[in-house]
Structures are given as C-alpha cells and as structure tokens.
C-alpha positions in Angstrom: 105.6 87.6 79.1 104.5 88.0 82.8 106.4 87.1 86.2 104.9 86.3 89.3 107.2 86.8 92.9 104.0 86.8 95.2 104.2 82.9 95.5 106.0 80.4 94.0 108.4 82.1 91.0 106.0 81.9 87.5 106.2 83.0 84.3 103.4 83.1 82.2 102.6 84.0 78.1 100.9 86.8 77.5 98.1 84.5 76.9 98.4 83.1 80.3 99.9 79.4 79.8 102.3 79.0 82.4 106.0 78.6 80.5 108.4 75.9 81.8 112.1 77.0 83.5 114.1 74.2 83.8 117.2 74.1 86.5 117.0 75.3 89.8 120.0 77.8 88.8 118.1 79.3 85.9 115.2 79.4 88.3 117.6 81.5 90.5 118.8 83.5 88.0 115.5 84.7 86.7 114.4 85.0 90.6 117.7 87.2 91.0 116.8 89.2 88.2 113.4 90.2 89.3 114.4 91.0 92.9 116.8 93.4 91.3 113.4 95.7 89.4 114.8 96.8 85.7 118.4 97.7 87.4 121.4 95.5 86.0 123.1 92.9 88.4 126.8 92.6 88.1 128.1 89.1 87.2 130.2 89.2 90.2 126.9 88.9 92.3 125.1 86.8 90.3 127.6 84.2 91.0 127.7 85.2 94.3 124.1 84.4 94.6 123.9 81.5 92.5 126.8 79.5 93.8 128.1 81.7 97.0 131.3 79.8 98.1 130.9 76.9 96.1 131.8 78.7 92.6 132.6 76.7 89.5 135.9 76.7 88.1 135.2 79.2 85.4 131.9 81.1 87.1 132.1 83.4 84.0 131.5 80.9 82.0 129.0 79.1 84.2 126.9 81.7 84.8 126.7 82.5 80.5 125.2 79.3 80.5 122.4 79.2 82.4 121.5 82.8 80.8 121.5 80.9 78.0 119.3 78.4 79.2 116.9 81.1 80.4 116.8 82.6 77.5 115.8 79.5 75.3 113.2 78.8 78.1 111.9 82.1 77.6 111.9 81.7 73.3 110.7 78.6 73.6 107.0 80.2 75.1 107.6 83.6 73.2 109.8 83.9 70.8 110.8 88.0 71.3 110.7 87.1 74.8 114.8 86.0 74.7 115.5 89.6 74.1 113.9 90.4 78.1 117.7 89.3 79.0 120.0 92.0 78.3 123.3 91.8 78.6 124.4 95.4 80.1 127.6 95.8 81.9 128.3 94.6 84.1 126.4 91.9 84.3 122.6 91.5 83.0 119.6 92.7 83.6 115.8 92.0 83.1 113.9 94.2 80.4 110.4 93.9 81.8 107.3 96.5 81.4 106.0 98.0 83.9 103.0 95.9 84.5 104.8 92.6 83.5 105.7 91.3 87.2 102.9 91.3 89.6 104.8 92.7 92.6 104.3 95.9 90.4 100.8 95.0 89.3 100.3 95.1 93.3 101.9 98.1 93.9 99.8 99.9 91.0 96.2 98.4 92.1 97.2 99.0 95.6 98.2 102.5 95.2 94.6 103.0 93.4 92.3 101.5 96.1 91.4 98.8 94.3 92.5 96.2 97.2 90.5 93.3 96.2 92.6 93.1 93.0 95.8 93.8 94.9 95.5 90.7 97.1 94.1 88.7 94.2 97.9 88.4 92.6 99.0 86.6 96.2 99.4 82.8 95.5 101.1 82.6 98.9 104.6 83.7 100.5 106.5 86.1 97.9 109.1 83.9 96.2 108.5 80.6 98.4 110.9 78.4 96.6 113.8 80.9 97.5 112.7 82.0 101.1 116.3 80.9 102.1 118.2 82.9 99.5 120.2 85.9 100.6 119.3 87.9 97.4 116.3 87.6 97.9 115.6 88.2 101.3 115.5 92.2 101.2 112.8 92.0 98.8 110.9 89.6 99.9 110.5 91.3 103.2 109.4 94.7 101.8 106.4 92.7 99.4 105.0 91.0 102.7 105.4 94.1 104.7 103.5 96.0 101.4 100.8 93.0 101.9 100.1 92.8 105.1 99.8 97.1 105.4 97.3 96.6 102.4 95.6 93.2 104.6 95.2 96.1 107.0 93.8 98.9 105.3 91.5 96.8 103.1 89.8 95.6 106.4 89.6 98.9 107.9 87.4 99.8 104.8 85.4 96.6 104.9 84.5 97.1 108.8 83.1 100.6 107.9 80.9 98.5 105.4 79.8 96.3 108.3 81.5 93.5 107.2 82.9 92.2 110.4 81.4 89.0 110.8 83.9 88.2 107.6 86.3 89.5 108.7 86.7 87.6 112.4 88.0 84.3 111.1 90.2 86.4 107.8 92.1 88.8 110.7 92.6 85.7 112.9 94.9 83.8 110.8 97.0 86.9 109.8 97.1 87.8 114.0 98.2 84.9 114.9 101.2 84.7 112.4 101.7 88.5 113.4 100.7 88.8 117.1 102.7 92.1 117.2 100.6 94.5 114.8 99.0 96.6 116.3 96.4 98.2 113.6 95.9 94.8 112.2 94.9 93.3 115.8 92.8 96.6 116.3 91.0 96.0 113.3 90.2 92.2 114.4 89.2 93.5 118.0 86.8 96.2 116.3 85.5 92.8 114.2 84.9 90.3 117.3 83.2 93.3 119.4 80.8 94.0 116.6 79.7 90.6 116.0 78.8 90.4 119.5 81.9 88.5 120.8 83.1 91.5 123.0 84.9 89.1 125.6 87.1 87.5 122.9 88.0 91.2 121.6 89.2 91.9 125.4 91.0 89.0 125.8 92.9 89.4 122.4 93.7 92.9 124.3 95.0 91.5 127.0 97.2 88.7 125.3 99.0 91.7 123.5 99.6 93.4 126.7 101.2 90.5 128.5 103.2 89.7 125.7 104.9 92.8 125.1 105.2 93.2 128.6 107.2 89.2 128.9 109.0 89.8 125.6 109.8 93.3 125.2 109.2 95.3 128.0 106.4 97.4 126.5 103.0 98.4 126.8 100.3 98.6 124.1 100.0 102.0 122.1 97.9 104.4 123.3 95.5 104.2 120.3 95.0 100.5 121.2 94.7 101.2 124.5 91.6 103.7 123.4 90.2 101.2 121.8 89.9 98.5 124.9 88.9 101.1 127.0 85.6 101.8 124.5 84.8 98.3 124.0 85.1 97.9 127.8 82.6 100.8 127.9 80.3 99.2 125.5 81.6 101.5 123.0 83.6 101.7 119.3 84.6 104.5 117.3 84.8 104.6 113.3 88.0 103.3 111.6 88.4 106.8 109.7 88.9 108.7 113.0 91.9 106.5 113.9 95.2 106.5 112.4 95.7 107.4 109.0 96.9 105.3 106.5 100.2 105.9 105.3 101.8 104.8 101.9 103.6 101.6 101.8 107.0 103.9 100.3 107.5 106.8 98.2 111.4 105.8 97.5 111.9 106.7 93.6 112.7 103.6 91.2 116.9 103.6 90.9 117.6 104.1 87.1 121.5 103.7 87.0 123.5 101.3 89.0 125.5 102.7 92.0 128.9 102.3 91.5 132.0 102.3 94.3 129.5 102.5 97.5 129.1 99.0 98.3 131.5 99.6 101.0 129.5 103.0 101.7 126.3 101.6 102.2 127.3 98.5 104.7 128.9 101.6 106.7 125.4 103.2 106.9 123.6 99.8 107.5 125.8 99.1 110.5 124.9 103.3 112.0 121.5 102.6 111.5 121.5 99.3 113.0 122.8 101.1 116.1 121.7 104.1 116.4 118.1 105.8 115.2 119.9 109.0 113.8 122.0 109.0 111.1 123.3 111.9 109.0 125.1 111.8 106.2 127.8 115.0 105.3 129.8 116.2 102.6 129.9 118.8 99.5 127.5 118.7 97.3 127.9 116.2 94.5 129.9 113.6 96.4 127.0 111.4 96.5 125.1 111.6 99.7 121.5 111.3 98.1 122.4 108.3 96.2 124.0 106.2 99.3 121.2 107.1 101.8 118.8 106.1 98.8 120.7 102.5 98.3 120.5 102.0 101.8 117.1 102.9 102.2 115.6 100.7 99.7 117.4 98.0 102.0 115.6 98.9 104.7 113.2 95.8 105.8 110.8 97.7 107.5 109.7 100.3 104.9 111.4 103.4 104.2 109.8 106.7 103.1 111.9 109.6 101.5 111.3 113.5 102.4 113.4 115.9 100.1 113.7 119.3 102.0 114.8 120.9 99.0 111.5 122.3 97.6 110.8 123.1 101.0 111.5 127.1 102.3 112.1 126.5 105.6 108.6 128.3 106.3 106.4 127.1 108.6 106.0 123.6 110.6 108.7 121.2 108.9 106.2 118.7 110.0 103.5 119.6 108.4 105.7 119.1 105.2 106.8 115.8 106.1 102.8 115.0 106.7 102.1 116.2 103.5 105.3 114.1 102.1 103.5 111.2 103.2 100.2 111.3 102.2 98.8 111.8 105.9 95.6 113.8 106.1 94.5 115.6 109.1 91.2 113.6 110.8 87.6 115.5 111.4 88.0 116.7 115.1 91.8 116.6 115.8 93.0 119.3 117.2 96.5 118.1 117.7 99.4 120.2 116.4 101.5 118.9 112.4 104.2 117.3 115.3 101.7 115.4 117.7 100.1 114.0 114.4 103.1 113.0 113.4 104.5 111.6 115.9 101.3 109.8 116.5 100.9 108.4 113.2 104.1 106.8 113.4 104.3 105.9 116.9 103.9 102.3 116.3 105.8 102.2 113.1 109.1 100.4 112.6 110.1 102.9 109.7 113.3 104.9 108.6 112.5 108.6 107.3 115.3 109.5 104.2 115.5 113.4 105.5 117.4 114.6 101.9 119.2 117.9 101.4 119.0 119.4 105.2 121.8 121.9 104.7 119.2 125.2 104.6 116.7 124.3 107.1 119.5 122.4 109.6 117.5 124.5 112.4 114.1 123.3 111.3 114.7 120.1 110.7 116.9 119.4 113.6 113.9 120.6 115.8 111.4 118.2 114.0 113.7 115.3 114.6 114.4 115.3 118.1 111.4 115.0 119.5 109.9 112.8 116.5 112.8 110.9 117.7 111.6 110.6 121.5 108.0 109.9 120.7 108.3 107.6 118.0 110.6 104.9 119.5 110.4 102.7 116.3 111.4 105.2 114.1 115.1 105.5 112.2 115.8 108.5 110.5 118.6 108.9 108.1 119.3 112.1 106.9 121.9 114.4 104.4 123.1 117.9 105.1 126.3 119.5 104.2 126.4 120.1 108.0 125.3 117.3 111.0 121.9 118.2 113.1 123.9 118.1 116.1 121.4 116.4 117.9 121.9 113.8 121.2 122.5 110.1 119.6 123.3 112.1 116.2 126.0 109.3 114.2 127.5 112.1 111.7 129.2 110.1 108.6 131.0 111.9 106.1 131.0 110.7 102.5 134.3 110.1 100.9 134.7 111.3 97.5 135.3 108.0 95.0 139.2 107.7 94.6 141.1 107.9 91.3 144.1 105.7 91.2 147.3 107.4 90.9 148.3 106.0 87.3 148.4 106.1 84.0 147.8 102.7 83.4 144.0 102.5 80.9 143.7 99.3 82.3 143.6 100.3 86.2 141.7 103.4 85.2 138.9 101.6 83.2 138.6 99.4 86.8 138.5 102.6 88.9 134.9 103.2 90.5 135.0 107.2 89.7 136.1 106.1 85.7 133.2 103.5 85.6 131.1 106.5 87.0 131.9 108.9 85.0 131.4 107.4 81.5 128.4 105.9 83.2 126.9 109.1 83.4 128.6 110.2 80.5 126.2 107.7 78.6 129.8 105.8 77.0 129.1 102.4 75.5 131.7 99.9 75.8 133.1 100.9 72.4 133.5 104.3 72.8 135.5 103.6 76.0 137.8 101.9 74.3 138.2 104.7 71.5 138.7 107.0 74.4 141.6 105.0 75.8 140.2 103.6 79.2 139.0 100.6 78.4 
C-alpha cells in the first residue's frame, strides 16, 4: 500500500489503483497518522484533532470507529493492508515502510540528486484537503519548505546546463507566490539576464529591494546584491561559486514517543519565538536532548541538529558545524570556517539544535555570538549542563519528570516518569499489570 501527502491525501495498491476512503473523519484520521511518520499518536489527540471542541459523547468510542472504518477501507484494496493500523498505546499508529509515503520517497530521491523524480511525486499543495487542520500544519510547512529548497537547487543545476530560457517562465510562477527568496529570485534573475532579457532581471532586483525596504525594513543580501551589480556590468558568475546548498534537515527520525514534555516543549516554543538564543540546562539524563529534539522538529522553517559530543573541542567549532551540514568550501574563497558560515546562512530563516555543549561551553559560546549578529534569521537552540552566558542568552532548566507521592498503582501507572520508565523498559501492557502499576 502507498500514501501520497504531496497533494491531495491518496492511497494507492501496490499495483497503483487508487483505493477508496470514505468519511471525511477517516480521511483525517489516516491524514493524522501520516503527519505523525511511524511514531504513535495518543487517542487523546486524535480526538483532539478530529473533533477539537466539538467531541462526541463517548470520543473513545468514536474515534474506534472510524479506525475501524479505515481499516476495512484499507482490506477492502489489500487485504494485509488492515494490519498498517496498529493499535500501540496510547493511541495508534501507522506501520508504513520506508518508501510507502511519498513525502519519504521525496526525501530519498531528493537527498540522491535525482530532482526530476523528487518533484515528479508533487500533485500540488502537500495535503490540500487539510490545509486548515492544526495537525497538520507543522508538517505541511516543513514538505513545502523541503520543495521549494529542492525548486531551488534543481534550477541552479539546470542554468549551469544552459537551460535558462526554461527556466524564465518555471521561476516566475514560484517568485511570485514567494517574492521573498532570495536564492530562488537569484536564480530567475541569472535566467532572464541569459536569455537576453537583462532589463527584466534588474527590475525583478529592484522590486525586491523596495519591498523589503516598505515591508520590513531591510535591504537585499549581499550575494544578491553581487549579482545585480554583474548583470549591471554586463556580467554573471557560475551558480557553483555562490552559496552552497545546504541539506533540507539532518534531525534523526524519533523512535519512541516523548512522554511528560508537552508542557516542556510549548515552554521552549514560546523562548524561541522570542528570543534567537535558547539554552537548555540540567544533569545529564533529565532529558535535554530529547525536548530540544521535539521542539525542533516543530520548527516551520527547517531545523538542522549539530551534536558537539564527538567533537574535541580542537580547532574552529565552525568548521565542525560546516562539516555538520554538508557545506563545502567554494574554489577561490578565502574566507575563514566563521565568515562561510555565517554567509551561508545569512539569508536563512533556520534554528541550529547545538546538543551536548557542556565541554566546549568556551568554543561554542564563541561560534554563537557572532553567528548570532551576522545571521539575523538564524535561531539557535542549544543544551549544556552549564548556559553560554552570552547577551540575549534565555537559559531554561529542565525539570526532572515528577513521581507522585503515593502508593496508589493506579496514580502511579498515570505518572509520566512510570509511563517512561517501562517505556524504556520495553514493558507490554501485560507485564505492567503483573508488575503492579497498571
């Protein structure tokens, strides 16, 4: 059975005949589901995002029913195919391969080059027919963003192939719906000048410039600013020379459900959303990784982890963290690991995960700072048993999760350390309830 989330939601045999899933909630549910990559969803937010305030009476029950009605819709294609919906506590979950949902197919193809194929799977806005959904909002956001940074790339290699005349009216319709990007707009400039329409490329320059300046305040980056002044000049410079290309995310696949941080991560969220450096503190063990982890794969705009722990703390951090993301150095810079950096990411609304700072505080407090004042896009969000004590620094310590003071296996079962434990522990249900806590 494969899924499609880049368009309209689809489900198709293995033979390719589109299968049939009646109901707008079961359509929901199996959208839910998918959003949620191989990682159970709690009933509790299932509900939540099927019905939101308007629950049934008895949403337990409610919500077992239109699993079962996925599940028959599913059979009814491919008979093994009703097994896909497992029921795992706390709630369900989607039993897919890795190639079965083309968000992943994308990801894969993408990853290899091959981005002809990648933007092949597109049938149009990711998940169309639940654009208003909350649950679905988060992930939705990081496939377009994945798109439109492959859109980019794959033009950058086609106007080194002298395809440019192709490429004018393509880059046009993705500039207009995204006046603001800055490599995509640099690659349709490079197009227009070298099919001969230099003056549109200079007034496409020029349109940027006064709307950053009206709207917000800015001017155009440097490296587009470059670019204007060589076209002026009667001039252009090969794609490869300018900015690398940087993976879409490097944020590892979650493969146990985080338990007791929901109030932990909306913290975080709300730092982030107000300042650009957050660092999270505490012992070791109490969780730090796995909240800034939760919270960056919510980030909208991309999030790319660099874990400082098989690092020595010799040499330029930033030539680590260039290395962490797949940034190359270009023939002819000279620039120092920070300036390419900081360059590279100048025009990038990102958030660096900074993970396990505690033995290079010094270093990495050094690389941050002025990252920080060059890059003014940038978010970084970091963990340390000890804060960088840097200016704008939001220092957060983790709380341990709480045991409730009882003996009762009832209230214990329901404590978020419990569930933890005997998650980890690898305790089915039954053996919980041999052990007495459940």
């Amino acid at each position: 059975m494969r899924f499609g989330v880049l368009g309209p939601l689809a489900v198709w045999t293995e033979a390719g005949e589109p299968v049939s899933i009646p109901g707008r909630k079961v359509r929901a549910l199996l959208a839910d589901l998918l959003v949620h990559e191989g990682r159970p969803v709690s009933a509790d937010t299932l509900v939540e995002d099927l019905w939101g305030n308007a629950a049934p009476a008895d949403p337990t029950a409610a919500l077992h029913v239109r699993v079962s009605q996925l599940r028959r819709a599913l059979a009814a294609a491919e008979p093994d195919a009703r097994e896909l919906v497992v029921s795992q506590p706390p709630g369900y979950v989607l039993r897919v391969g890795p190639d079965d949902v083309d968000a992943a197919r994308f990801a894969r193809l993408a990853g290899e080059g091959r981005y002809d194929e990648a933007l092949a799977l597109w049938r149009g806005p990711a998940l169309a027919d639940f654009a208003d959904d909350q649950f679905a909002s988060v992930a939705v956001a990081r496939w377009e963003e994945q798109r439109l940074s492959i859109v980019e790339a794959h033009a950058e290699a086609r106007l080194e192939l002298g395809e440019h005349h192709e490429l004018v009216a393509e880059l046009a319709e993705h500039v207009a719906a995204h006046p603001y990007r800055e490599r995509l707009r640099a690659a349709h400039m490079r197009a227009l000048h070298r099919s001969g329409r230099t003056a549109e490329a200079l007034d496409s320059f020029q349109e940027l410039r006064r709307r950053l300046a009206d709207e917000l305040g800015l001017d155009p980056s440097p490296e587009l600013a470059d670019l204007h002044r060589a076209i002026l000049s009667g001039e252009d410079y090969p794609v490869s020379n300018k900015r690398p290309i940087i993976p879409m995310s490097n944020l590892p696949a979650p493969v146990t459900e985080l338990i007791g941080r929901e109030q932990a991560v909306a913290r975080v969220r709300e730092l982030l959303a107000s300042g650009r450096l957050v660092t999270l503190t505490g012992p070791g063990g109490v969780g730090k990784t796995s909240v800034a982890l939760a919270v960056a794969r919510t980030h909208r705009d991309g999030a790319w982890l660099i874990d400082f722990t098989t690092w020595d703390g010799q040499g330029d951090p930033a030539e680590f963290v260039l290395a962490a993301l797949s940034i190359r150095d270009t023939p002819g810079d000279l620039s120092g690991p920070g300036e390419r950096l900081a360059s590279a990411l100048r025009q990038r609304r990102t958030l660096l995960l900074l993970d396990n700072c505690e033995h290079v505080v010094e270093q990495a407090a050094g690389l941050v700072g002025p990252l920080l004042a060059a890059a003014p896009e940038v978010r970084v969000l970091a963990t340390s048993r000890e804060p960088l004590r840097l200016r704008g620094e939001a220092r957060w310590d983790v709380p341990p999760l709480a045991v409730p003071d009882t003996d009762d296996p009832a209230r214990l079962a329901q404590s978020p350390a419990v569930r933890l434990f005997l998650a980890r522990a690898g305790l089915t249900p039954e053996a919980q309830t041999i052990a007495g806590v459940a």
